[in-house]
VOMARTI-189992 format. One record per residue (C-alpha): residue number from 1; residue in three letters; x, y, z. Coordinates in nm, 3 decimals, decimal comma, always signed. Each point is the difference from the previous one (the first is absolute). Layout:
! residues N
    nr   rest         x         y         z
   NUM    Ala         X         Y         Z
...
***
This chain:
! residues 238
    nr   rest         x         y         z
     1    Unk    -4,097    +4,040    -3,197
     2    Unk    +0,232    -0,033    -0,325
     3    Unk    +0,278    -0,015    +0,233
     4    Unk    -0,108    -0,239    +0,212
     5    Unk    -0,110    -0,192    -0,349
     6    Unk    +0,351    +0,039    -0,193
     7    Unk    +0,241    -0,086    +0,333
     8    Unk    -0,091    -0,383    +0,038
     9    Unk    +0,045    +0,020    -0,388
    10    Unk    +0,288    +0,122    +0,011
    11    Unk    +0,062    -0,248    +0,322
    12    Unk    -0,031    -0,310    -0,229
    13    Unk    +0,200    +0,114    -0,268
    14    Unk    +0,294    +0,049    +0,130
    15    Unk    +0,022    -0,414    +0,115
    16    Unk    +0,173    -0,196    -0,250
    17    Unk    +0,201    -0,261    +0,136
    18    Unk    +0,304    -0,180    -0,179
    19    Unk    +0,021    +0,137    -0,348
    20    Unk    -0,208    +0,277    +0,030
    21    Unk    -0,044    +0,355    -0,135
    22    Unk    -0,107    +0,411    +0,133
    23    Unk    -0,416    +0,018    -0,094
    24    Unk    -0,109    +0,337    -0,039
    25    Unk    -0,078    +0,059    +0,367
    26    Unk    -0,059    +0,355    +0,188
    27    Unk    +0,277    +0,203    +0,018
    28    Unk    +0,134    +0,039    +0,372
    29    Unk    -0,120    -0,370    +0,090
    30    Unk    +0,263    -0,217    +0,148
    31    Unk    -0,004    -0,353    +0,111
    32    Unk    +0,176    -0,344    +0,073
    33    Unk    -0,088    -0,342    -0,112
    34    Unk    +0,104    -0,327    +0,151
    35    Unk    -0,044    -0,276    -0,253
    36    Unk    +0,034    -0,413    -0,030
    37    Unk    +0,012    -0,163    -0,283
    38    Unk    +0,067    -0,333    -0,203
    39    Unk    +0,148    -0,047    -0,369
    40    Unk    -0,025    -0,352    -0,163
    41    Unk    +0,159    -0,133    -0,330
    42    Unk    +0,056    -0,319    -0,127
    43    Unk    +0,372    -0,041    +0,198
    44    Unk    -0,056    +0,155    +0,320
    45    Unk    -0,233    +0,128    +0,263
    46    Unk    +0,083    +0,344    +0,186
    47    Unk    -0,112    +0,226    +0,261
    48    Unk    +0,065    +0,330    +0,095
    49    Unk    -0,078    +0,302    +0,231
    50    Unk    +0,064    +0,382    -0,064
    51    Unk    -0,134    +0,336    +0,155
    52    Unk    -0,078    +0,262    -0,307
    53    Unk    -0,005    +0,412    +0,126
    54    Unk    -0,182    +0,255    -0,212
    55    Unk    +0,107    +0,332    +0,031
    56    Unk    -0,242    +0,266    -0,097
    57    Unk    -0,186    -0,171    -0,266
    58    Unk    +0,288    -0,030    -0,252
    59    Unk    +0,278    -0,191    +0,109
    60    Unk    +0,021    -0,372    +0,161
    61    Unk    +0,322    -0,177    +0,198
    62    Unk    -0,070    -0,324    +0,054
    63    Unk    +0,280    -0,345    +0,120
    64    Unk    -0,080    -0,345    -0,016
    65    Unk    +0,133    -0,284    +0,111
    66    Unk    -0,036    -0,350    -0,190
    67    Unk    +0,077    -0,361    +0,078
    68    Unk    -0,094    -0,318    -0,200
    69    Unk    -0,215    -0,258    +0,242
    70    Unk    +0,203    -0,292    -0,149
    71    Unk    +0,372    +0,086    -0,137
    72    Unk    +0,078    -0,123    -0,378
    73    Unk    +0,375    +0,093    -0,017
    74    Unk    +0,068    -0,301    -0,167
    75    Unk    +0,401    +0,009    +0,042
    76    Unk    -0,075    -0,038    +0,415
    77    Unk    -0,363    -0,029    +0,085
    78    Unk    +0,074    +0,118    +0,390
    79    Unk    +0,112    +0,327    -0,137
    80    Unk    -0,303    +0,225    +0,188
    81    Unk    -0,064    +0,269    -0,254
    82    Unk    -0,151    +0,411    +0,074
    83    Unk    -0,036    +0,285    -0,208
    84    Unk    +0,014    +0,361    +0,128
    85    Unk    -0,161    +0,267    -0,220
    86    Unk    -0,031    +0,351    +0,035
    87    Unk    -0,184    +0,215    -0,279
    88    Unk    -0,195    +0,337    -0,007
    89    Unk    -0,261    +0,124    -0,293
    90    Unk    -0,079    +0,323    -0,123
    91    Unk    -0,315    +0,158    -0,152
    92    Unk    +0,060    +0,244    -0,265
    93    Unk    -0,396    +0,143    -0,088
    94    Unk    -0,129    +0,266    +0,257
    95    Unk    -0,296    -0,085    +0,199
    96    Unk    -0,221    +0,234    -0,173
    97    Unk    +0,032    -0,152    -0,323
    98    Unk    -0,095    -0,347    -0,193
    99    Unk    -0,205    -0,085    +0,319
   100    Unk    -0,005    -0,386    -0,102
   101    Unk    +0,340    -0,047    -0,128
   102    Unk    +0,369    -0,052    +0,153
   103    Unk    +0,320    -0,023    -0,191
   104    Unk    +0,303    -0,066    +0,269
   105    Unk    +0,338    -0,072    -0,014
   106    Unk    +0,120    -0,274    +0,237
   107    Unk    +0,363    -0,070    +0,120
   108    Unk    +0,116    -0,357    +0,146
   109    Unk    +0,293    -0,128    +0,143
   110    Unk    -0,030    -0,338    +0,141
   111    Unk    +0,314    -0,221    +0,134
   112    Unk    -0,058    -0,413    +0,021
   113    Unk    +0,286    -0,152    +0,226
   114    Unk    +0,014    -0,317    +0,200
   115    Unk    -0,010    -0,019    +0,399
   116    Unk    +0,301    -0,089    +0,133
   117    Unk    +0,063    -0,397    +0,166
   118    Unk    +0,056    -0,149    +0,317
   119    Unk    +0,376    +0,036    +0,100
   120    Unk    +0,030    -0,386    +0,024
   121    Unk    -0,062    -0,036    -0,326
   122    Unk    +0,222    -0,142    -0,277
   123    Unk    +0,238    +0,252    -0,216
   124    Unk    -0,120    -0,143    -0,303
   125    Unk    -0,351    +0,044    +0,124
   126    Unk    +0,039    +0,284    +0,206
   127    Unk    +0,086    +0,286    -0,277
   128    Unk    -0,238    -0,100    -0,234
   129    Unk    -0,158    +0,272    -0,087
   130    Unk    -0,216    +0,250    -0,295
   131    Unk    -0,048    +0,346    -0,036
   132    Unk    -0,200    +0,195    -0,235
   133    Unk    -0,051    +0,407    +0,004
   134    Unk    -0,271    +0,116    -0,235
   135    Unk    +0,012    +0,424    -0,078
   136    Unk    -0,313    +0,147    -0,201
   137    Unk    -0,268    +0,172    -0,090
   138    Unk    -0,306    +0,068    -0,274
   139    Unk    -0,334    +0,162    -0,011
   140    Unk    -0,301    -0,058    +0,170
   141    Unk    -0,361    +0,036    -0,153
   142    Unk    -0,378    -0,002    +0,178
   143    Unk    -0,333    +0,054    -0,069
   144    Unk    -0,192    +0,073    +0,317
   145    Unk    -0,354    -0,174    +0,009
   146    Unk    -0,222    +0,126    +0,279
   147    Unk    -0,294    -0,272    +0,060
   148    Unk    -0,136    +0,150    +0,378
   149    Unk    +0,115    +0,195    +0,288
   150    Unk    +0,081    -0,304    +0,153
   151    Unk    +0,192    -0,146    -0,315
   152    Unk    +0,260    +0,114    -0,255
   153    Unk    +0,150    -0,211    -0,244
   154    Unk    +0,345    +0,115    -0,181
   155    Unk    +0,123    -0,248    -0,303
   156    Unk    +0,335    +0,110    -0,087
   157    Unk    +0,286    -0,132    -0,259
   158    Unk    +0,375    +0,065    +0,009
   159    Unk    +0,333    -0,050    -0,123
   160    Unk    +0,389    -0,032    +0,136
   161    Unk    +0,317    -0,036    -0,131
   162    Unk    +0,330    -0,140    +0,262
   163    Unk    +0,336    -0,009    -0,004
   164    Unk    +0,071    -0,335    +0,184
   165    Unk    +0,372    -0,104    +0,120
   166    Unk    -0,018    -0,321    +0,165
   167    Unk    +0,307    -0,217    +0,265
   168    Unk    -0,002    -0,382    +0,034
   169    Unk    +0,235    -0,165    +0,249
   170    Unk    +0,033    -0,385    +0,012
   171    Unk    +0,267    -0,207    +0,139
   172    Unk    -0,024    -0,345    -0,134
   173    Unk    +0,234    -0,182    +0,230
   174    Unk    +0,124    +0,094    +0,340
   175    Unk    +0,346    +0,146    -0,019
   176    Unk    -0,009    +0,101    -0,357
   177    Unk    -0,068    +0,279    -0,242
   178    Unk    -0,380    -0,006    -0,123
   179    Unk    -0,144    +0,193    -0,274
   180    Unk    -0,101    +0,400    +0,034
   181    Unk    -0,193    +0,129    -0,288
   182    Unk    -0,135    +0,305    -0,031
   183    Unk    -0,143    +0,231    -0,275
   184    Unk    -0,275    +0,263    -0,138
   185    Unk    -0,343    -0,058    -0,167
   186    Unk    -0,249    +0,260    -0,143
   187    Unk    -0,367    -0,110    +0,133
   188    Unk    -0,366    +0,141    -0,101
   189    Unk    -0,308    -0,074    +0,244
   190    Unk    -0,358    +0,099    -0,166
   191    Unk    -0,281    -0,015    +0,282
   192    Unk    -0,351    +0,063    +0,025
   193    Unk    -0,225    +0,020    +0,350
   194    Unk    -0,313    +0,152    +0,109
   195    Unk    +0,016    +0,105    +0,336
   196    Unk    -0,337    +0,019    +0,177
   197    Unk    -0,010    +0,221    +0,298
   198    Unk    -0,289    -0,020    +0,276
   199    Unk    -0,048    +0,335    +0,201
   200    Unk    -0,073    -0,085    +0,362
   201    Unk    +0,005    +0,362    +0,102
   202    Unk    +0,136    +0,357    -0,074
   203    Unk    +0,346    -0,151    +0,157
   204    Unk    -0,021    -0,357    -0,037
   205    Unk    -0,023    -0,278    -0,277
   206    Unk    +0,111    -0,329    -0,147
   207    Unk    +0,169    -0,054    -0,287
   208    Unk    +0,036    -0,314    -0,234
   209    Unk    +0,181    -0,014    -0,329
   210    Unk    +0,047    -0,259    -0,255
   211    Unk    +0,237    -0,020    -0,211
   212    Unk    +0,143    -0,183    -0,352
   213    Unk    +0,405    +0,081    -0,068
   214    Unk    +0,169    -0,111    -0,385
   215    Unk    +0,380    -0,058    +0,083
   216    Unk    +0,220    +0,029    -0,248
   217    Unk    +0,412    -0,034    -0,085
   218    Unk    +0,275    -0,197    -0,059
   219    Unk    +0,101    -0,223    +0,346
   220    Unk    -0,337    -0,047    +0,062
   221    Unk    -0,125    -0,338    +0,041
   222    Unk    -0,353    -0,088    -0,189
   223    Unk    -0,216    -0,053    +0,373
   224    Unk    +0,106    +0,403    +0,065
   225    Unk    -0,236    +0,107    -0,343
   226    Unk    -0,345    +0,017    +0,173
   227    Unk    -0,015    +0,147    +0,337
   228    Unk    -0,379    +0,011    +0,217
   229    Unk    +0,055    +0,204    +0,311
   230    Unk    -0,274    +0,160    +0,257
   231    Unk    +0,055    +0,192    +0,312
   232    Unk    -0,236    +0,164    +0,268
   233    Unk    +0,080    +0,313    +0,144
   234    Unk    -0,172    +0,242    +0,299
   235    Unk    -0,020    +0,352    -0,078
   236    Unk    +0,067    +0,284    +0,291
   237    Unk    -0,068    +0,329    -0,178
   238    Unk    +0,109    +0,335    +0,200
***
């Protein structure tokens, strides 16, 4: 019977979709999460959609993949922007101990680039173009709240520090040399979420996360400070 009890438990705490973090889950538990999810700030409007895999309780892979629904590049609003972004956390307390609280460590690497235009298209149009690569990491805090079998609620709070190099191509005229910046910035995101997870079964459950992100750092523009992001993911324990 307390096996039965802890698995979906451990089930729904292992589903944390986008920015999420290892919860203190049964030992030897293993599952995948596909996710969706939205972010919003006061410049642009994204989506995105990732698979998370939990290995054993302690670890999580995840990749996402991001796209704005209206480009804001302002140098050449056709430019159709994505972001690729692979990242993995790690729980460092042992699942007999501090029952209700997780401290991870999460990693991030996350590459922004431009999709490449038609071949008819102007030179000076054409190669147009922005990158951004974005390597980091911080820790991870949680308090785990149970409120039923059926429910479990998980406010959480972290920090990350990355080392940002960014590329900007753009050809003014047709035939002639444009401009190709590039250079490094030092950025700080602070976020905050509760993720609420609803246990369908011993194998099954839904998961939905909201979530507040603080950007900070030099080459940011003032509409990047306050990020609100959500995502809903389905949980496959095993």
């Amino acid at each position: 019977m307390v096996l039965k009890r802890s698995i979906p438990l451990a089930m729904a705490l292992m589903s944390a979709p986008v920015f999420s973090q290892v919860q203190l889950f049964e030992a030897e538990v293993s599952g995948i999460v596909p996710y969706v999810g939205l972010k919003w700030n006061s410049g642009i409007t994204e989506y995105s959609a990732g698979m998370e895999y939990t290995i054993d309780g302690r670890t999580t892979l995840g990749f996402e993949y991001a796209a704005p629904l209206k480009d804001t590049l302002t140098f050449d609003p056709t430019l159709k922007a994505y972001t690729i972004h692979p990242y993995g956390i790690f729980e460092f307390i042992e699942p007999d101990n501090l029952k209700t609280f997780s401290f991870a460590i999460r990693a991030d690497f996350i590459h922004e680039d431009t999709k490449t235009k038609p071949d008819a298209t102007a030179d000076s149009l054409k190669y147009n173009s922005f990158s951004r690569t974005q390597l980091g990491g911080g820790p991870l805090f949680a308090l785990r709240i149970f409120s039923s079998e059926k429910l479990v609620l998980i406010p959480s709070a972290g920090y990350e520090f990355y080392y940002v190099t960014y590329q900007r191509n753009l050809l003014t005229k047709q035939g002639q040399g444009g401009v190709f910046p590039d250079g490094t910035y030092l950025w700080h995101d602070v976020t905050g979420a509760c993720a609420v997870h609803f246990i369908i079964n011993e194998f099954n459950g839904i998961n939905f996360e909201p979530k507040v992100t603080a950007k900070f750092g030099e080459g940011r523009k003032p509409s990047d400070l306050l990020n609100v992001s959500a995502s809903v993911g389905y949980v496959l324990a095993f």
